[in-house]
C-alpha positions in Angstrom: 78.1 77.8 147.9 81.5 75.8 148.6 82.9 73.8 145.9 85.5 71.6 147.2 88.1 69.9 144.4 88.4 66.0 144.7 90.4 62.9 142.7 87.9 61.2 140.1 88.7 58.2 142.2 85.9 59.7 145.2 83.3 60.2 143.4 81.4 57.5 144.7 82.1 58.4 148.1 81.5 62.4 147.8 77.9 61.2 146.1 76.9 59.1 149.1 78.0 61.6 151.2 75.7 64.7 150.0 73.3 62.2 149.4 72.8 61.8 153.0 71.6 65.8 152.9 68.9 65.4 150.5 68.9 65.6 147.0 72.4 66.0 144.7 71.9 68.0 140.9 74.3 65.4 139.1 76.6 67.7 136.4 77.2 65.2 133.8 78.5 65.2 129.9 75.8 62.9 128.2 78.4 63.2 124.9 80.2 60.0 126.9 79.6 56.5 124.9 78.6 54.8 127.8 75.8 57.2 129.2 72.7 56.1 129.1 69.6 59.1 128.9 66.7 59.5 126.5 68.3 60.2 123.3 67.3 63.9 123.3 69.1 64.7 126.2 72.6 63.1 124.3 75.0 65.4 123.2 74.7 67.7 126.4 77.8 68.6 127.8 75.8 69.7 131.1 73.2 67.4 131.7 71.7 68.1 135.4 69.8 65.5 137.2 68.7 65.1 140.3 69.0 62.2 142.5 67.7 61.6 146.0 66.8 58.7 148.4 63.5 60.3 149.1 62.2 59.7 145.0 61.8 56.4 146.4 63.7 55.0 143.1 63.3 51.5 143.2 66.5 50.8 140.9 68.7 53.5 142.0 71.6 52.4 143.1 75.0 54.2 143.7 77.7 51.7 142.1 81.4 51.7 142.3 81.6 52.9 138.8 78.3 54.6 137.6 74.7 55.2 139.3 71.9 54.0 138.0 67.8 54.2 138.3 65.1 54.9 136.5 63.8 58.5 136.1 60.6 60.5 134.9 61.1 62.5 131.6 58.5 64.1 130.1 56.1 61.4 132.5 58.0 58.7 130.8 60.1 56.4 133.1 63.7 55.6 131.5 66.2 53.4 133.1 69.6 56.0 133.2 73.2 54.6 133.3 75.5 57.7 134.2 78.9 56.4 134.4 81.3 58.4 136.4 83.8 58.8 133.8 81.2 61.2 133.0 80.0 63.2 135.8 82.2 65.9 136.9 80.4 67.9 139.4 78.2 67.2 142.5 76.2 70.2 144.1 73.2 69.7 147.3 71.7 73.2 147.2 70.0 72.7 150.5 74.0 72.5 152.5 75.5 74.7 149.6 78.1 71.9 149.2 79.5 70.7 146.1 81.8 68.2 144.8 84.0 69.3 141.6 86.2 66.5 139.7 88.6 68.4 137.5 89.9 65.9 135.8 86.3 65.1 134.2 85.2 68.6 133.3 84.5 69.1 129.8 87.0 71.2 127.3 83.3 74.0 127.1 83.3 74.0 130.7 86.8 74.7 131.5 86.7 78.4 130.8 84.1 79.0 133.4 85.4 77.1 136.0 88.9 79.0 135.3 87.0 82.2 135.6 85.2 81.0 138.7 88.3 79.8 140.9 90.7 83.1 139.6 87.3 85.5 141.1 87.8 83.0 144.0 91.7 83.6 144.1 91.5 87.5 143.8 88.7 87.8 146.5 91.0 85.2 148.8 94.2 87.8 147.9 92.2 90.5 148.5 90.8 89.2 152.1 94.0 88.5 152.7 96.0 91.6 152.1 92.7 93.6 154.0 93.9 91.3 156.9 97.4 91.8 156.5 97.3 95.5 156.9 98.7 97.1 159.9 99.2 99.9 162.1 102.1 100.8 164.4 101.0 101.0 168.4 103.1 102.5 171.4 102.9 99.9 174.0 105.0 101.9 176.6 102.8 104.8 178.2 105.0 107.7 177.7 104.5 110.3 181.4 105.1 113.4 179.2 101.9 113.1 176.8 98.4 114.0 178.0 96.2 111.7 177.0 92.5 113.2 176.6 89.5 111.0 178.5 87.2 110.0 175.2 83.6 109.8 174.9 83.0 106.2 175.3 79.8 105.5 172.9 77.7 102.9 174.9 77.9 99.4 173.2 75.6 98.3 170.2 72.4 95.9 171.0 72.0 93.1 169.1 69.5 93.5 166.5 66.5 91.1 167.1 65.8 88.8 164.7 62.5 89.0 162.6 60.2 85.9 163.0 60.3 83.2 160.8 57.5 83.6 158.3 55.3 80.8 158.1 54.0 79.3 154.8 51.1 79.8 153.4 50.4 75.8 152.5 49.3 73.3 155.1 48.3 69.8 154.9 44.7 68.9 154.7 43.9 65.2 155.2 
């Protein structure tokens, strides 16, 4: 999955845009005053919810400073008010895409995402120094060496791919 960093400022903006792809698991820290949930869910520094244009909310709506619509808990509608002050990460599982705000991630969350982006960092260095590794080549053909004719191996064939397994549900009308 790729996690890109953004300004709290684009929230709005990155939300619309993975919206577009389906549904978006909203990362949000219900402990903020003006968050509105059913009160058992209060107090969660990492409250998911989903959101998506194909619920068919009838109130959702994706404001300049919160989102709002109703959702189903426990088969109970409740009317949710997640400002954005609150919300600091955006994920859409089905384009592996994500949205972080670091300036909104809560003081428990900060040691993970620290862990996260230094494993990101060493596997980046360590790419990186695999690619930077090098190997001196003659370019000039020198007359006095014999070069020995090798065994050329013939070429690899691509592997096919194995069918697409169909599911085992279908639509009966």
């Amino acid at each position: 999955m790729k996690i890109e960093i953004f300004q709290n400022t684009e929230k709005q903006s990155q939300m619309l845009k993975l919206l577009q792809f389906g549904s978006v698991m909203v990362f949000i820290d219900s402990r903020h005053p003006e968050v509105s949930v059913p009160d058992y869910l209060v107090g969660d520094f990492q409250l998911r919810l989903n959101f998506d244009y194909a619920f068919e909310i009838e109130d959702f709506r994706v404001l300049p400073d919160r989102l709002e619509g109703s959702l189903s808990f426990n088969n109970r509608d409740f009317f949710c008010v997640i400002p954005y002050n609150s919300i600091y990460l955006l994920v859409n599982h089905s384009i592996q895409h994500g949205a972080l705000f670091t300036e909104s991630v809560p003081m428990e969350m900060m040691d993970y995402f620290t862990q996260a982006t230094q494993a990101t960092q060493e596997e980046v260095l360590e790419d990186v120094k695999k690619a930077a590794s090098f190997s001196v080549v003659d370019s000039a053909p020198n007359p006095a060496k014999k070069t020995v004719a090798k065994k050329s191996e013939p070429p690899e064939k691509p592997q096919k791919k194995t069918p697409r397994k169909k599911g085992h549900l279908r639509l009966v009308k």
